[in-house]
C-alpha positions in Angstrom: 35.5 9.5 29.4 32.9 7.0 29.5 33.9 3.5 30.1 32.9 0.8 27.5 33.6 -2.3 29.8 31.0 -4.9 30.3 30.4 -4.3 33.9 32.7 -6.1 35.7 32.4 -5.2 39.2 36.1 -4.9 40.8 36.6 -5.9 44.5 39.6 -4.6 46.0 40.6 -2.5 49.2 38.0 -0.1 47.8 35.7 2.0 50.4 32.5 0.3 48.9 31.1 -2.1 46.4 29.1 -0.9 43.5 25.6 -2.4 43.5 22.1 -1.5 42.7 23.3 0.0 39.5 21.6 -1.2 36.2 23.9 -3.5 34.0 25.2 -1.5 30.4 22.5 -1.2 27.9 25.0 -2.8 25.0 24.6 -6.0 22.7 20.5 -5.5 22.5 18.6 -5.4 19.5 17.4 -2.1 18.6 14.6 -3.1 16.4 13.2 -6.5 17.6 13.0 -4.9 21.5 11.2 -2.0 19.5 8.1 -3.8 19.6 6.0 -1.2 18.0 8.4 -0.7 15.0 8.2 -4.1 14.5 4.5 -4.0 14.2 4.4 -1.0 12.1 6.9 -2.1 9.5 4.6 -4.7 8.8 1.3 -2.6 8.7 2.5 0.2 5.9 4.0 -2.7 3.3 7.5 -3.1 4.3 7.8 -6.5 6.5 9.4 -8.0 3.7 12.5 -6.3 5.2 12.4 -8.0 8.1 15.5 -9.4 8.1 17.4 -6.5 7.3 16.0 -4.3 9.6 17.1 -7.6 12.5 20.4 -6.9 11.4 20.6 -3.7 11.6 19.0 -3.0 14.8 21.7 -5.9 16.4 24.3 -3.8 14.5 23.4 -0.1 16.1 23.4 -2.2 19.8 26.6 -3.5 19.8 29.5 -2.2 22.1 31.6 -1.2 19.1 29.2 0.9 17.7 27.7 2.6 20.9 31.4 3.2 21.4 31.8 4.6 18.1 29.0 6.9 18.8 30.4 8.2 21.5 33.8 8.5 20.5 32.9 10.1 17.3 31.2 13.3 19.7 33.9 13.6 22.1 36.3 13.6 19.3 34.9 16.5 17.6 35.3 17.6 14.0 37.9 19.9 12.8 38.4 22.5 10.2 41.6 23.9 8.5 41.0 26.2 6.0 44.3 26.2 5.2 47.0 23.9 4.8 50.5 24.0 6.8 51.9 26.4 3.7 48.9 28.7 3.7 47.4 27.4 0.4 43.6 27.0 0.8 42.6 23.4 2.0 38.7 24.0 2.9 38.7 20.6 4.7 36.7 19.5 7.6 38.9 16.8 10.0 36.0 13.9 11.2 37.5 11.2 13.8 37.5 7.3 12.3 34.9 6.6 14.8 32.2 8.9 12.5 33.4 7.5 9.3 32.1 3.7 10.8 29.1 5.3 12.2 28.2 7.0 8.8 29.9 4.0 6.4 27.4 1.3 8.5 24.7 2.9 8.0 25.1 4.0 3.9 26.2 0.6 3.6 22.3 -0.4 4.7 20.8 1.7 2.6 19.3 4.4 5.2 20.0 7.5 2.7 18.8 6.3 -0.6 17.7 3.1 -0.7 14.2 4.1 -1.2 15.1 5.4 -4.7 17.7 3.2 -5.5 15.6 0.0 -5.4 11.6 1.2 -5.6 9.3 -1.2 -4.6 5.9 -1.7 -2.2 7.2 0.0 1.4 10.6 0.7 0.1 10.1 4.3 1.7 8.9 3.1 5.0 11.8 0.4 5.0 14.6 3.6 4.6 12.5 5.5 7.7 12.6 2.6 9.8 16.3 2.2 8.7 17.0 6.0 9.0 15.4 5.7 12.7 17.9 2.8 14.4 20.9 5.0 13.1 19.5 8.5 14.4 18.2 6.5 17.6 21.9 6.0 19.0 23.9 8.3 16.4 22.0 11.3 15.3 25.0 13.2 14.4 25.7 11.3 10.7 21.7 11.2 10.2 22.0 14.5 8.9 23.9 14.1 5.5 22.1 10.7 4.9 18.8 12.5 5.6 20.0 15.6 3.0 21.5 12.9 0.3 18.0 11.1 0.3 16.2 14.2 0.0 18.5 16.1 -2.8 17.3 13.3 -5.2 13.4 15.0 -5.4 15.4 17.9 -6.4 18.1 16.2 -8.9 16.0 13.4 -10.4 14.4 15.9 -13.2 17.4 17.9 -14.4 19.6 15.4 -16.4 22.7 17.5 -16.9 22.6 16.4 -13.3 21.2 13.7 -12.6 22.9 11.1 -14.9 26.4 11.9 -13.4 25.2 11.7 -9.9 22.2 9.7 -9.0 24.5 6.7 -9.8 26.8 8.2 -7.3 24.1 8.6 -4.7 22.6 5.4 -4.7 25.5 3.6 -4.0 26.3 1.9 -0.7 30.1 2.3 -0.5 30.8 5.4 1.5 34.7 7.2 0.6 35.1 9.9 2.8 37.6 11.6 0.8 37.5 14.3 -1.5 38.5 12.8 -4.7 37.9 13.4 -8.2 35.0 13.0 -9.8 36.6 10.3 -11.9 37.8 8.0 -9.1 35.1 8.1 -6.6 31.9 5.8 -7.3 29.8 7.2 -4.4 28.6 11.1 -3.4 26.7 12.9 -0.7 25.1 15.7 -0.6 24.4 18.6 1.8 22.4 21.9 1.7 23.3 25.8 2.0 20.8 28.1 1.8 20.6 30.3 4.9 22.6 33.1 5.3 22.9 36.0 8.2 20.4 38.1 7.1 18.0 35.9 6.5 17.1 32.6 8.1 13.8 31.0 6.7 13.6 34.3 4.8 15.7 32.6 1.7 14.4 35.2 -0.7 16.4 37.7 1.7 19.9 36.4 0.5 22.4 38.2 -1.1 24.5 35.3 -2.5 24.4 35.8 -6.7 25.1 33.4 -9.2 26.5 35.0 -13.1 25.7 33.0 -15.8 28.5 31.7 -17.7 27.3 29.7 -20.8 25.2 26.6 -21.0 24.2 25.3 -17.5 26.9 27.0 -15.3 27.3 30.2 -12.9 29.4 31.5 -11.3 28.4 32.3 -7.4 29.8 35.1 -5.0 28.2 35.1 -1.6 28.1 33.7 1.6 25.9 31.0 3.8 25.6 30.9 7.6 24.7 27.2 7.9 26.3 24.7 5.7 25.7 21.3 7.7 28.5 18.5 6.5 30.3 20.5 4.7 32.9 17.7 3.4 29.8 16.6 1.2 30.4 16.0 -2.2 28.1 19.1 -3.9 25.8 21.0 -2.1 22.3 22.8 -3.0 22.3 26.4 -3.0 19.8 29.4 -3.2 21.6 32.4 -5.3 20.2 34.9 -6.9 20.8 34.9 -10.8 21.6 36.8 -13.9 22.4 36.1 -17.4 24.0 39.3 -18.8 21.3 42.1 -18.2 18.6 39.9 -17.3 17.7 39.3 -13.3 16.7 35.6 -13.5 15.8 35.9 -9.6 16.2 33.2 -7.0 17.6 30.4 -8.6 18.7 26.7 -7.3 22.5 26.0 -8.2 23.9 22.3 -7.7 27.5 23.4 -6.3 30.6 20.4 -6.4 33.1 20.6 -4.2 35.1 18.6 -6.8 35.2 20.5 -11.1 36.6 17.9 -13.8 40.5 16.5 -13.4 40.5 16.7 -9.4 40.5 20.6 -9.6 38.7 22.0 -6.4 35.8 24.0 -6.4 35.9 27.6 -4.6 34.3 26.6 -1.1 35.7 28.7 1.7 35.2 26.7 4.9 35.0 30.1 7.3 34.4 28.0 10.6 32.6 25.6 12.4 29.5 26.0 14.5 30.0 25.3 18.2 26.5 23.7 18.7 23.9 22.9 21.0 23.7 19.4 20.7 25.3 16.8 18.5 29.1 17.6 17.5 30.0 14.1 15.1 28.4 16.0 12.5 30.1 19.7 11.7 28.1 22.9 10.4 30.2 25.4 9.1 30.1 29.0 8.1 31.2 29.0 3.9 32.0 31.5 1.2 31.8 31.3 -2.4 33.9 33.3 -4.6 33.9 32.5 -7.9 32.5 29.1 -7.2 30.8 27.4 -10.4 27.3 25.9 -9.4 25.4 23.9 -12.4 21.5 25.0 -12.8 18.9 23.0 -11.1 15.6 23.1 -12.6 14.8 26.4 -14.0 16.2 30.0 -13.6 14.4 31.9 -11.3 12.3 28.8 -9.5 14.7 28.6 -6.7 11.8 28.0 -3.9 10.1 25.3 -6.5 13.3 23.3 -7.3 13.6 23.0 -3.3 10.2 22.1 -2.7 10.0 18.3 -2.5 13.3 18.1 -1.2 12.3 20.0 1.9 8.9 18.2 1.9 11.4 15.1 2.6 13.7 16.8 5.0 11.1 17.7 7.3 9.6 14.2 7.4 13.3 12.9 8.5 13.0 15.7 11.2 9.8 13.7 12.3 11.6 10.8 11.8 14.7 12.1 13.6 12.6 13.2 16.8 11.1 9.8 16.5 14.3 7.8 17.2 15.4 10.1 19.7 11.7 9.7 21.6 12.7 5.8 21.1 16.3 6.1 22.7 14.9 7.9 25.7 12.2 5.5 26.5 14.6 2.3 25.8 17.3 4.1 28.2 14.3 5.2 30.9 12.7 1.6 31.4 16.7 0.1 30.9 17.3 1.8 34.1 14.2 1.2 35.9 14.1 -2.2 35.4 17.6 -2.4 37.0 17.2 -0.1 39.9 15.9 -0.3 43.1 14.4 2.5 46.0 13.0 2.1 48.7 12.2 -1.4 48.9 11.2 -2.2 45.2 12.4 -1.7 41.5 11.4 1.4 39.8 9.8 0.2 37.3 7.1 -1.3 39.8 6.1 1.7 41.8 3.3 3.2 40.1 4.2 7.1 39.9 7.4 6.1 37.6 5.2 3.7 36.0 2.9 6.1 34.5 5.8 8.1 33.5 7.2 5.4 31.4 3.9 4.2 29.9 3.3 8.3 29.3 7.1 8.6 27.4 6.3 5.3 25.6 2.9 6.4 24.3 4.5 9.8 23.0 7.3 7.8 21.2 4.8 5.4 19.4 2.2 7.9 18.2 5.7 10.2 17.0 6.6 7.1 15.1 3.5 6.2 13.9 3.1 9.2 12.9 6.3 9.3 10.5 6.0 5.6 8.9 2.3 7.4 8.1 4.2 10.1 6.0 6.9 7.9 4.7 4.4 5.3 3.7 2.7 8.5 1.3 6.2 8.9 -0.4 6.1 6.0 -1.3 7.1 5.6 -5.5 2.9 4.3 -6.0 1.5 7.1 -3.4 -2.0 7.9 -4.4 -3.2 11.4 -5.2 -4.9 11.2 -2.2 -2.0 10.4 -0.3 0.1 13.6 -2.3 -2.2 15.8 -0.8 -2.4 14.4 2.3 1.3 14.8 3.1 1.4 18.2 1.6 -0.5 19.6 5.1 0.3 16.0 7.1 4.0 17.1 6.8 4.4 20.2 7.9 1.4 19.8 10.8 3.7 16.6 11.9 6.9 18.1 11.6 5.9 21.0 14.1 4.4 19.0 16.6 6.2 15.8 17.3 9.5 18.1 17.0 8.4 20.2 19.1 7.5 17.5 21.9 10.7 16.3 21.7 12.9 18.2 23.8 10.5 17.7 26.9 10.1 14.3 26.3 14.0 13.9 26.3 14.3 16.3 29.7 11.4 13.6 30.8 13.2 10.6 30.3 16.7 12.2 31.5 15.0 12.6 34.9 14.1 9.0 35.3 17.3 8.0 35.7 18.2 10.9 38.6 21.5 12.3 39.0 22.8 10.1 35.8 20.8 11.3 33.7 22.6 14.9 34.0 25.4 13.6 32.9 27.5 13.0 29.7 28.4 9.7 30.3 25.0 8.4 29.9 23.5 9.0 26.5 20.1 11.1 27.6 22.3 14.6 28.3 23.1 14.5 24.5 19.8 13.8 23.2 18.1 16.8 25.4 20.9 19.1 23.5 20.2 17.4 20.6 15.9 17.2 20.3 15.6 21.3 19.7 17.0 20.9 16.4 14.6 19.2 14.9 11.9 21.8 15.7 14.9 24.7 14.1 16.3 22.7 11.2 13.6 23.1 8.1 11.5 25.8 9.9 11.0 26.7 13.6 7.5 26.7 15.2 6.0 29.8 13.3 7.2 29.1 9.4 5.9 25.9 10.2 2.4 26.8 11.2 2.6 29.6 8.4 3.2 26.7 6.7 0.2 25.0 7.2 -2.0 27.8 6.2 -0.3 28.0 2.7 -1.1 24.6 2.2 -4.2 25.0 3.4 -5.4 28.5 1.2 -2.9 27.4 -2.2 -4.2 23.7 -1.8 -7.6 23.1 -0.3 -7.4 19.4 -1.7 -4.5 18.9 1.4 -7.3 19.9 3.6 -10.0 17.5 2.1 -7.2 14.5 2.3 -6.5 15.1 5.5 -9.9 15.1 6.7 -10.3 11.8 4.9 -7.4 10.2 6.9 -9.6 11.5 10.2 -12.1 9.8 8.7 -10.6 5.9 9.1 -11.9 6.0 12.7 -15.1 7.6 12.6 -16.9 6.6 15.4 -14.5 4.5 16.7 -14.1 6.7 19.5 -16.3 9.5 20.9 -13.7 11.5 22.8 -11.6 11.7 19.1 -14.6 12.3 17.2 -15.5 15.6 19.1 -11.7 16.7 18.9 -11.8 15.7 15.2 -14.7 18.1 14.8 -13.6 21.3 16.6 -10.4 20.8 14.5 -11.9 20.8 11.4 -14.2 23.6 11.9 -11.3 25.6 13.2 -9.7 25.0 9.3 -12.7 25.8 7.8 -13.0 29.0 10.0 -9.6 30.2 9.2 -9.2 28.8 5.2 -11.7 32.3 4.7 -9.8 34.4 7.8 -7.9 37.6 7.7 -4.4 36.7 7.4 -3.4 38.4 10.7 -6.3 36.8 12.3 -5.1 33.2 10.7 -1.8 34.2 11.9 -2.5 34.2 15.7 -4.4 31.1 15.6 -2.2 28.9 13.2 -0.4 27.1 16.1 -3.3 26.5 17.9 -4.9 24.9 14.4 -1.6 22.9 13.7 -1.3 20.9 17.0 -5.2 20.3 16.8 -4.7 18.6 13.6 -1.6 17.2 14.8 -3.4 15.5 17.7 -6.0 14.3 15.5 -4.1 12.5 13.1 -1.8 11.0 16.0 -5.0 9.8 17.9 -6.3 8.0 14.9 -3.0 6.7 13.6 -3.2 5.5 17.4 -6.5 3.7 17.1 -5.7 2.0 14.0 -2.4 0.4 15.1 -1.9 0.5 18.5 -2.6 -1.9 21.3 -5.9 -0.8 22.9 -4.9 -0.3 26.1 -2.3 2.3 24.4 -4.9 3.7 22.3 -7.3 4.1 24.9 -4.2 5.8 27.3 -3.4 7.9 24.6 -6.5 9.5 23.9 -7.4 10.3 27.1 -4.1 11.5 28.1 -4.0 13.9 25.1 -7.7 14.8 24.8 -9.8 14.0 27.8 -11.0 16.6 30.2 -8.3 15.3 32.9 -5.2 15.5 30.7 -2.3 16.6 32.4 0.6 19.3 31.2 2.8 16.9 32.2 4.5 13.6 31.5 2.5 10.8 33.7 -0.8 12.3 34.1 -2.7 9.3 32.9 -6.5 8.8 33.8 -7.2 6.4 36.2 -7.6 2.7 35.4 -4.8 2.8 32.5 -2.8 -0.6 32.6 0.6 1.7 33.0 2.6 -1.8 33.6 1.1 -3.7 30.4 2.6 -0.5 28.1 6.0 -0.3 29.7 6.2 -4.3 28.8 5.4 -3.6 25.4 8.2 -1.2 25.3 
């Protein structure tokens, strides 16, 4: 168990004294020693939140809630299906220490506030909210990140929507399940895979019978179910009203029906997970379970669609803060150790390796407040398209730089960093998820080339975001180039032949767009690293491989 003390060193009749051992990373802020947050908060509309994000970030460093975030891992969910008389419970046990983790940060708005209060930046004030609470908790990010999203998929059907968005945009979090009647606040999760088919949704067997007006009544099963004490859930089933086959449908599925009665929702068991375990994922059963229509019969995969378009930038987002925790723990640590004869931080091989990990985490954020900033309530066309191909091109490649960046930063600090009392272990679990949850590496890409062929306006929008820094930089310029003619060669390809080459198109494009993002708010001496690192002739496959010349000490200050 990891101490929480402040760092007190204890003399005694001990063997040795502890020294050379950096102080407790604890009572910092989160945001204002983020300089680059800070800066982009400002530059996509949203430093009039300033002060809230201050607050915030000061409340994610504190003792208690580093503590709580700890606490609420080693203290592991637990599910009881039944109660002590057999009688079906279908409850999921969380420690206190999750409830204050996830309570702080509904109570600042990181789930909903976007859409509760819709204004200039209000959706790039939630990501940089969403980003200090994944950065040291990433566990409880994952219903706020699903409650923000459902409400792209609620807004536009009122039998649901009037009842609930109230519900949702509300800051007071009651972890209870209570009846609808008596509890002012709700959060939503997601169930839609099931054994036999993954990503492959359309592959489910879970069906839905109509039974009058807006209700069915669903018999199936689903293999992930992520926060499963939720208040309703959005479900895939398959759907028939008498001797019609409606198809795949989406069903909004309570966990609570009218006068406290409980829905059918058969908590099967928990997942024993890779990385985070604050937040449970459980294996569920419906039988018999009334879901209420969302959208129209038969459009399952449509009623989803924005709602996954929003989950996927929170996986961005998500990777993100965990790229920012590992740089903020790597320089901690260097800064306060010393080897042979100097601190870490000023011998220039681990230099370059923080300045490399610092660069990576500021061109992932970037990268997000880019999307979030073209979800925004006023987004232009332009900006629609541009996220329908920016999104999933982002998604797969920050997520998928993730976990190496977290191993990366876990070997700075040496034999610590293999351990879980230090916070790096986790996040290295934790980073693959992003690149599973909402579509591993090859739906992703596959992705891409939908949006791409069905949209061809994503592609033009796209290329007019390259377009900002046109000859600002030769080196991007060329990249920009082959990219593009690489889409235009495969918009007209064979689909097997687009196939094989989608990866290699989406981290192309995903380069691009991070390089100019890079350019047009970044330091240039970050910039400048960046570009070379990533495209130059010289560029290394690993972390630290910066061209020559590159002020490695000016970017770690900065960070």
């Amino acid at each position: 168990m990891t101490s929480y003390s402040r760092g007190q060193r204890v003399i005694g009749p001990a063997t040795h004294y502890v020294e050379n051992q950096p102080p407790f990373r604890v009572d910092v802020n989160e945001f204002t020693l983020n300089t680059p947050l800070v800066a982009a908060v400002d530059a996509f509309g949203a430093g009039w939140a300033t002060e809230s994000l201050t607050e915030a970030g000061a409340h994610v460093g504190t003792l208690d809630f580093q503590r709580d975030a700890r606490l609420a891992n080693v203290h592991t969910p637990v599910a009881y299906p039944h109660d002590r008389w057999g009688f079906r419970l279908d409850e999921v046990e969380y420690d206190p220490s999750y409830h204050r983790v996830l309570g702080a940060a509904i109570a600042r708005g990181a789930h909903t506030s976007a859409w509760a209060e819709p204004r200039e930046g209000a959706h790039a004030v939630r990501a940089a909210m969403f980003m200090l609470f994944a950065q040291v908790e990433p566990g409880s990010a994952c219903p706020v990140s699903m409650t923000h999203a459902a409400v792209a998929s609620l807004r536009d059907t009122p039998w649901i929507a009037d009842a609930w968005l109230p519900r949702m945009y509300s800051r007071e979090y009651e972890p209870r399940l209570l009846a609808n009647e008596e509890k002012g606040s709700a959060l939503i999760g997601m169930a839609m895979t099931e054994k036999q088919g993954g990503s492959d949704v359309r592959a489910g067997t879970t069906q839905g019978e109509h039974m009058g007006g807006n209700s069915y009544q669903v018999t199936g099963h689903k293999w992930f179910c992520s926060a499963p004490m939720s208040d309703g859930f959005l479900v895939l089933a398959h759907t028939r009203r008498g001797p019609v086959d409606e198809g795949l449908t989406c069903l909004f599925v309570p966990r609570m029906l009218t006068r406290g009665m409980r829905n059918v929702f058969r908590i099967q068991r928990l997942k024993d997970k890779l990385g985070n375990r604050s937040n449970a994922s459980a294996e569920i059963e419906f039988d018999g379970t009334v879901g209420v229509l969302v959208g129209e019969p038969g459009r399952g995969v449509r009623a989803i669609i924005d709602m996954v378009q929003r989950t996927r930038l929170d996986c961005v987002l998500g990777t993100a803060a965990g790229m920012r925790q590992s740089v903020a723990e790597a320089v901690w640590h260097a800064r306060g150790r010393s080897a042979f004869g100097a601190l870490l931080v000023d011998q220039p091989g681990m230099t370059a390796v923080l300045a490399d990990l610092a660069l990576e985490a500021e061109a992932a954020m970037l990268t997000g407040m880019r999307l979030a900033h073209a979800f925004e309530a006023e987004a232009s066309d332009r900006d629609v398209a541009f996220r329908r191909l920016a999104t999933p091109v982002s998604k797969y490649w920050v997520c998928k730089r993730g976990p190496q960046h977290a191993y990366e930063a876990l070997e700075c600090l040496g034999g610590n960093g293999y351990t879980e009392s230090f916070p790096l272990a986790q996040r290295y679990r934790e980073q693959p998820v992003m690149a599973i949850w909402e579509g591993s590496g090859n739906v992703i890409a596959l992705d891409v080339l939908r949006a791409m062929t069905r949209e061809p306006d994503s592609v033009e929008a796209f290329a007019d975001e390259l377009g900002e820094t046109r000859g600002a930089s030769p080196l991007l310029d060329a990249h920009v180039e082959r990219a593009l003619a690489l889409t235009r060669s495969l918009a007209g390809a064979e689909p097997v032949a687009a196939q094989s080459q989608a990866r290699r198109l989406t981290e192309g494009l995903a380069l691009a767009l991070q390089s100019s993002l890079m350019l047009r708010h970044a330091p240039s001496v970050d910039a400048e690293a960046f570009l070379a690192a990533r495209l130059g002739p010289d560029r290394g496959a690993q972390y630290g491989v910066l061209p020559g010349g590159t002020d490695a000490a000016a970017i770690v200050a900065r960070h």
